[in-house]
VOGU-3710 file (C-alpha; in Angstrom, 3 decimals, decimal comma):
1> xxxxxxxxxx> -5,141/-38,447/5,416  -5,582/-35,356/7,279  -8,339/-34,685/9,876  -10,621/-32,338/8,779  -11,556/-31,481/11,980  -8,802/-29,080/12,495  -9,898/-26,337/10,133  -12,138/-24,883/12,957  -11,745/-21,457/10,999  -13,595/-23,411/7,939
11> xxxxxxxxxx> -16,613/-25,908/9,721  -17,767/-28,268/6,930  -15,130/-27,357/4,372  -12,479/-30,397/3,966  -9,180/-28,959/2,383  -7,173/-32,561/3,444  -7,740/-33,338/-0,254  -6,435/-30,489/-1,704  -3,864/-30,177/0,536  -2,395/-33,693/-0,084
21> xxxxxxxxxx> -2,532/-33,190/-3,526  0,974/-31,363/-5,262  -0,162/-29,008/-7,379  0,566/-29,456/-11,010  1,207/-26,074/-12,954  0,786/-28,029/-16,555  -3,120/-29,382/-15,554  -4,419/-27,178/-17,889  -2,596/-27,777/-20,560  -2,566/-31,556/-20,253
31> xxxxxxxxxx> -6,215/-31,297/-20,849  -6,006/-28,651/-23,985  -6,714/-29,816/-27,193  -6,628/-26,768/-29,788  -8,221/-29,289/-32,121  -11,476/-29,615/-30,060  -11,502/-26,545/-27,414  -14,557/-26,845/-26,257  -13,283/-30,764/-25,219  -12,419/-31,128/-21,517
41> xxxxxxxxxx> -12,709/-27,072/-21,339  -12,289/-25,415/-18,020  -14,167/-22,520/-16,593  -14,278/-20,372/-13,448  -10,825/-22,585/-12,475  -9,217/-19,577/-10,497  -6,094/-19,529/-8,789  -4,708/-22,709/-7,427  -5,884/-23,509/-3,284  -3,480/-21,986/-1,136
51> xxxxxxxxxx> -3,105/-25,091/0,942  -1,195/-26,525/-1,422  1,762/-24,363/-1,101  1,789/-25,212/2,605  5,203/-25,873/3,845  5,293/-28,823/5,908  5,039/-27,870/9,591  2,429/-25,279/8,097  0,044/-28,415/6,848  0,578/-30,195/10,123
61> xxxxxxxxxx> -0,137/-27,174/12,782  -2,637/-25,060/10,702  -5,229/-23,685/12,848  -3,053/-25,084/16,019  -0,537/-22,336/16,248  -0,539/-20,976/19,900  2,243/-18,452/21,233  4,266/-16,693/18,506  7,130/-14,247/19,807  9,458/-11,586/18,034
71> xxxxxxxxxx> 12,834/-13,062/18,568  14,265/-9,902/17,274  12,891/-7,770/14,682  12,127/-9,208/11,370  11,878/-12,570/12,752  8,736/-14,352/14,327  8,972/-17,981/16,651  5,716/-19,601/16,272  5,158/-22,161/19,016  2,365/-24,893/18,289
81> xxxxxxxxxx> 0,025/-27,031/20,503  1,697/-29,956/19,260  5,236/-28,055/20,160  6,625/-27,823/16,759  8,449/-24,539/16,430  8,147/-22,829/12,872  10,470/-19,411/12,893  10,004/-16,738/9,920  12,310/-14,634/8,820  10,707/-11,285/6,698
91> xxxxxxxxxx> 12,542/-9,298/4,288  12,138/-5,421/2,759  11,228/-5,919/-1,340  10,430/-3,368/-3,810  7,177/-3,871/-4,977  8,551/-4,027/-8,731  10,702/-7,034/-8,945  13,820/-7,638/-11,667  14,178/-11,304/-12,912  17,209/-11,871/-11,880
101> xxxxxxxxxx> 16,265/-10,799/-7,898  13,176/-12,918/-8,074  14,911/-16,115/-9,830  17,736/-15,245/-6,017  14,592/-15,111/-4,071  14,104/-18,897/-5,461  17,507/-19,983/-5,054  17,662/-18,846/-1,678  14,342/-20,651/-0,494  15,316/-23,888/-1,782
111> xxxxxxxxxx> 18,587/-23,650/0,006  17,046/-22,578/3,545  13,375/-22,750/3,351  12,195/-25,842/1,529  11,379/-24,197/-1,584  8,686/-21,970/-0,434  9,103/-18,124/0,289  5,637/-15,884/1,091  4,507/-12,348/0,194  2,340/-10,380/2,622
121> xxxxxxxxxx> -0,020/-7,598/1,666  2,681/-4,934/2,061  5,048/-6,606/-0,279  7,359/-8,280/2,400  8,932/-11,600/1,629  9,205/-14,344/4,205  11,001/-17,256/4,532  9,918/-20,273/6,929  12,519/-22,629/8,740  11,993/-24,893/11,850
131> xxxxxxxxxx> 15,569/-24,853/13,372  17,488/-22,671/15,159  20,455/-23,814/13,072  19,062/-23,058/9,388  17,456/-20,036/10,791  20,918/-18,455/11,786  22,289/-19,494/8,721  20,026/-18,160/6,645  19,869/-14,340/8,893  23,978/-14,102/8,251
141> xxxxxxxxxx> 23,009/-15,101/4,014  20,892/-12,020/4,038  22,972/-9,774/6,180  25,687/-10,244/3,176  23,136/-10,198/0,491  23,691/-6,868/-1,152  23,728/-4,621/-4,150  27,103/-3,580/-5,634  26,967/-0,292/-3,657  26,520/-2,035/-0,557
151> xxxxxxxxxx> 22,800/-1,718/0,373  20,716/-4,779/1,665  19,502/-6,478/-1,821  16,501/-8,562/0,954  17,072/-6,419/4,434  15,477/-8,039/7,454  12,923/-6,174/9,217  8,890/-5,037/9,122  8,022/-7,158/12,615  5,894/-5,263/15,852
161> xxxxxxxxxx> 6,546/-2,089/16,701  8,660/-0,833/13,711  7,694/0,451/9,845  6,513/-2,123/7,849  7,205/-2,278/3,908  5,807/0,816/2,351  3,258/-0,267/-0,340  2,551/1,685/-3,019  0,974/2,066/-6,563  1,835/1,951/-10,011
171> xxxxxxxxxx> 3,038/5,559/-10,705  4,879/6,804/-13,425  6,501/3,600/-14,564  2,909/1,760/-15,479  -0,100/3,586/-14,561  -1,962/5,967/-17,270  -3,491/8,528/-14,235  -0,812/9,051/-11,505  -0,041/12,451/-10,334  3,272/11,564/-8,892
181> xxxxxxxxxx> 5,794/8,813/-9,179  5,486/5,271/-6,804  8,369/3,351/-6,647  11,209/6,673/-6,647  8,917/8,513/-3,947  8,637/5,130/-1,575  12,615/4,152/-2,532  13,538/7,875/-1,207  10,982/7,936/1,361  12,158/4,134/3,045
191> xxxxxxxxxx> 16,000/5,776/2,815  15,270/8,235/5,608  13,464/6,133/7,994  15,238/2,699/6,967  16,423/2,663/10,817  12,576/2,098/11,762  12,115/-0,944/9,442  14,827/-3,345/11,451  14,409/-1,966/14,841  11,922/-1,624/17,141
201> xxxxxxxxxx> 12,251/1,745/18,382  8,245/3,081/17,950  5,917/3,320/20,437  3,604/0,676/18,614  3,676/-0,708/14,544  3,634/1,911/11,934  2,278/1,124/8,507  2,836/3,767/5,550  0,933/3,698/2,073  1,551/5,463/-1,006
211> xxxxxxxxxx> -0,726/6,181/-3,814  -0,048/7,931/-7,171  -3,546/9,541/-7,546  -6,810/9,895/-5,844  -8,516/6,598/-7,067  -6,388/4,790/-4,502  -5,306/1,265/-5,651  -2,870/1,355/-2,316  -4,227/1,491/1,306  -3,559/5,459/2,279
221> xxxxxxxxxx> -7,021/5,738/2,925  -6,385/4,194/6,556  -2,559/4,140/7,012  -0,852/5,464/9,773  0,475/7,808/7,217  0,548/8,300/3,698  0,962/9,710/0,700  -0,886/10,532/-2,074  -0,406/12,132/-5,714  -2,838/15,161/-6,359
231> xxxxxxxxxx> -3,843/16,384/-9,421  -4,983/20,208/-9,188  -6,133/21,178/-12,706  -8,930/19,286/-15,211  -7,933/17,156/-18,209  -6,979/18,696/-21,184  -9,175/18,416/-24,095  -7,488/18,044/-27,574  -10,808/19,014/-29,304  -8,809/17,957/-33,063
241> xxxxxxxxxx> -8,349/14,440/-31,512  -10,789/13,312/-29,687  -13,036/12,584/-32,652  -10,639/10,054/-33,525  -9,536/8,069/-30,741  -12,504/8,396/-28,606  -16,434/7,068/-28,435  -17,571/10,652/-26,478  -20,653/9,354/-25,064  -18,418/6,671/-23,241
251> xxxxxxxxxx> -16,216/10,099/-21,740  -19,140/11,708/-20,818  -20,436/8,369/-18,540  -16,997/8,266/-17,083  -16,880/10,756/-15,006  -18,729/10,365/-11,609  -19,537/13,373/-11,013  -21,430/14,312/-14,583  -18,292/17,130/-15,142  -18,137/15,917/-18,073
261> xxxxxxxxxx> -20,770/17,351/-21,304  -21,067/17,108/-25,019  -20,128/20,078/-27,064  -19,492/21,109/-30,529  -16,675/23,347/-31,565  -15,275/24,631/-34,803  -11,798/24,166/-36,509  -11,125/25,349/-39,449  -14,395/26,170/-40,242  -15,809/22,450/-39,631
271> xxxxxxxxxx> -18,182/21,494/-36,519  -16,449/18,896/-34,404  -17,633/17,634/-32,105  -15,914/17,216/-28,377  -16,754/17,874/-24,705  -15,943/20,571/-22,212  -15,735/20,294/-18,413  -17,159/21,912/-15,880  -13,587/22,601/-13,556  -15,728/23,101/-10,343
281> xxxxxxxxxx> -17,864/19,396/-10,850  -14,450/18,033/-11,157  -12,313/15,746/-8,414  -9,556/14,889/-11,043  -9,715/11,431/-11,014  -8,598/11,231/-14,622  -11,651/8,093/-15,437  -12,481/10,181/-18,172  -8,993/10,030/-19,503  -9,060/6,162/-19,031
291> xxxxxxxxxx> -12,009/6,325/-21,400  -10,414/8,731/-23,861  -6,960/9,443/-24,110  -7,602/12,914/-25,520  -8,319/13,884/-22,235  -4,545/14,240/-20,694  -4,605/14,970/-16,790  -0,664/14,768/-16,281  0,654/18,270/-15,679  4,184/19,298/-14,715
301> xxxxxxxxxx> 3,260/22,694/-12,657  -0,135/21,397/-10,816  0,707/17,521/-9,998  2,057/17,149/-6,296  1,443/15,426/-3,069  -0,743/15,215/-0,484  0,082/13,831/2,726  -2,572/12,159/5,122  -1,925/10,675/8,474  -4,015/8,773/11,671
311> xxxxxxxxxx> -5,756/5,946/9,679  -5,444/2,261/10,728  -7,361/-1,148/9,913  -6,823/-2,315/13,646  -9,847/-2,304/16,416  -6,978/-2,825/19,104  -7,423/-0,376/21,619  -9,854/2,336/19,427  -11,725/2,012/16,718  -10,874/1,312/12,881
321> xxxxxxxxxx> -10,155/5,087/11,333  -9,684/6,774/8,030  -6,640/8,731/7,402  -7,149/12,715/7,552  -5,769/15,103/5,475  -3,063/17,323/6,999  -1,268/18,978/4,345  -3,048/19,152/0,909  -0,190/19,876/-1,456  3,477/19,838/-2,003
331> xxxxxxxxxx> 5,111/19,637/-5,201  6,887/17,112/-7,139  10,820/17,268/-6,682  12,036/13,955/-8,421  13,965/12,025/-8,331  14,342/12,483/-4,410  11,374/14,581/-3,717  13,408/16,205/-0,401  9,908/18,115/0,911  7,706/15,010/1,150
341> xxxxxxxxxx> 10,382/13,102/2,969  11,086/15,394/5,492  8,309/15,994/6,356  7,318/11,568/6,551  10,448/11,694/8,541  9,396/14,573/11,219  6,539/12,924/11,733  7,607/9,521/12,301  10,482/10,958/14,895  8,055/13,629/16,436
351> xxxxxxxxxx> 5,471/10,235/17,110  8,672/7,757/18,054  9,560/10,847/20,806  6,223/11,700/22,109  3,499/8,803/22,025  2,712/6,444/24,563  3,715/2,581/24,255  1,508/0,469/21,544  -0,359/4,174/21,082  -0,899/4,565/17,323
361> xxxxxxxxxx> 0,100/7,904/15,327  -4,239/8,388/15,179  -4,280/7,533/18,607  -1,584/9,498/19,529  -2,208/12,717/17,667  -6,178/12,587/19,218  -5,015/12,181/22,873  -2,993/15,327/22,468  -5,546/16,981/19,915  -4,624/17,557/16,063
371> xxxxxxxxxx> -3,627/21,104/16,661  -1,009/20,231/19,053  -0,239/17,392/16,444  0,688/20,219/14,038  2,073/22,253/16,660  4,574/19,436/17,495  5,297/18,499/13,879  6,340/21,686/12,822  3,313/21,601/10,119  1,329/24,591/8,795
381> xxxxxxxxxx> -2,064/24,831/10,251  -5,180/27,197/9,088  -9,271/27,374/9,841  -9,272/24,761/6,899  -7,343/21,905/8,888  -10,258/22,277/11,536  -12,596/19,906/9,929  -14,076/18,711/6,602  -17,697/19,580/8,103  -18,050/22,929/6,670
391> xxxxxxxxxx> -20,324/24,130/9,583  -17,649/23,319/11,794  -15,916/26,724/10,698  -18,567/28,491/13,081  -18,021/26,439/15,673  -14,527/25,011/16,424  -14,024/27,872/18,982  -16,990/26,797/21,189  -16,389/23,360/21,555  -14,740/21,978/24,932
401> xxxxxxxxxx> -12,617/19,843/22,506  -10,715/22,356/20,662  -6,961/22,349/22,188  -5,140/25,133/21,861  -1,848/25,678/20,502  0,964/28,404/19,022  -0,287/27,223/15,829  -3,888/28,502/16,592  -3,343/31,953/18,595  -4,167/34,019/15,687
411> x> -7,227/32,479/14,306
//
């Protein structure tokens, strides 16, 4: 049995039972019968405990880790007190898997990693071996693990001072509200600064986020830099619908910001009723189209992207910060969308030049001040980049902290 005594991150809370214990993926059903449901019925059972997934050396030296090293980038050496050596190997994914890649991601960790592979939050894949031997192996398996056309079907990368995976959002190919496309804006973005992602040429890690819309179900509200799909016009109301498919008062208590009102209109000489919105109450967060899908947002001409840089999660160094808005709008150029990505790409080569070692972008662009930021990245700059604190217009001139640039002599 375990010692319990060496969860020090969990005092009181024994896991040695659940972690000698396989899990058993038919438990529930085992203990189904559709004759008598409410017999033997489970409730609040949640996912399994993580500790049982544990590969081996994992379950003997949890908690006891104590050096780990980048032996080159994508791979990590964990050293632990005990001297047991676990090395992981992490992979690029797309966030949207095929079958057929995910049933090789499955063959290949029961060849080299025991039959266990891990995700992280940004959607890499890692594999976990304990020998130098297996570990090489498995590095030249992926380094010839490609797509017909050539390209890395699992490329090895996303360790210290690189560009991690690039998570994203649903867009286009799932989500009801998105302003822009996910998965072809991240593929074409990740094609022009794929050098980054196995290398370790940056001054310190860079993470990039990508959202399709404003509501924000990916991290670019404190990445390094990100993107984000902007809607610029309200939702269409289709006033000869939205009787039918919609409860209005549930429209109307949608939208957070009370845009949204009751009205009555008249087609072909009936009342109907429907709502109208007020454009300048509205943020375009398309909740009142999740309520009522006679309330469109999608539009060809107005959708675009944002792009917002100098957010991180880290207190290394500075403080935690949100992202900040830098360019509020380009538009949509599928299926390579050439603006956004150049300008991802100057950004990231303008930061790899000119930063300071294990200085992040935020970090970096605030030493120098944001105007020389835009100055240096060849990005447009007006009054309106100054601040988001309106009475800031007045004063940005005054203040000893205002740097000046080319970008700011005629203001």
């Amino acid at each position: 049995m375990l010692d319990s005594s060496m969860y020090k991150d969990d005092i009181g809370y024994d896991v040695s039972e659940l972690m000698e214990k396989p899990y058993d993926p038919d438990f529930a059903d085992k203990n189904y019968d559709p004759k008598k449901p409410m017999q033997n019925r489970l409730t609040d059972l949640g996912p399994p405990h993580f500790a049982q997934f544990f590969p081996e050396v994992i379950k003997k030296n949890y908690g006891e880790w104590k050096t780990h090293e980048f032996v080159q980038p994508g791979v990590i050496k964990y050293t632990s007190e005990s001297g047991d050596v676990c090395y992981v190997v992490r992979c690029g994914l797309p966030r949207i898997l095929t079958t057929n890649l995910m049933r090789e991601i499955c063959d290949i960790a029961d060849k080299y990693s025991g039959g266990v592979a891990r995700w992280t939050t940004r959607n890499n894949l890692e594999f976990h071996v304990t020998d130098e031997g297996t570990l090489k192996d498995l590095i030249d398996f992926l380094k010839s693990f490609k797509h017909p056309g050539g390209s890395y079907k699992l490329p090895i990368g996303g360790t210290g001072a690189c560009i991690s995976n690039i998570v994203h959002t649903q867009g286009w190919i799932h989500c009801h509200t998105p302003a822009t496309d996910a998965s072809g804006l991240v593929k074409s973005t990740a094609d022009e600064i794929f050098e980054y992602f196995g290398s370790h040429k940056l001054p310190a890690k860079l993470r990039i986020s990508m959202a399709c819309c404003l509501n924000m179900c990916g991290a670019v509200h404190c990445s390094d830099i990100a993107m984000l799909g902007v809607h610029r016009k309200p939702p269409f109301v289709e006033d000869d619908r939205i009787g039918s498919v919609c409860e209005i008062p549930l429209a109307v208590a949608a939208c957070p910001l009370g845009a949204v009102k009751p009205a009555t209109v008249e087609i072909d000489g009936k009342k109907v009723k429907t709502v109208r919105v007020n454009q300048n109450r509205c943020m375009f967060c398309g909740n009142c189209y999740t309520m009522c899908p006679a309330m469109p947002l999608a539009d060809a001409q107005g959708d675009g992207v944002a792009i917002l840089v100098g957010g991180k999660i880290s207190n290394r160094i500075t403080t935690p910060k949100f992202s900040k808005l830098i360019i509020p709008y380009i538009p949509n150029e599928p299926p390579r969308w050439p603006s956004v990505t150049k300008v991802v790409k100057r950004i990231v080569e303008t930061y790899a030049k000119d930063a300071h070692k294990y200085e992040r972008l935020g970090d970096w662009a605030a030493r120098i001040g944001w105007e020389r930021f835009y100055e240096k990245c060849d990005i447009p700059f007006s009054e309106k980049s100054i601040d988001d604190y309106r009475l800031a217009y007045d004063t940005y001139h005054t203040t000893t902290q205002f740097k000046w640039s080319s970008h700011t002599d005629n203001l």
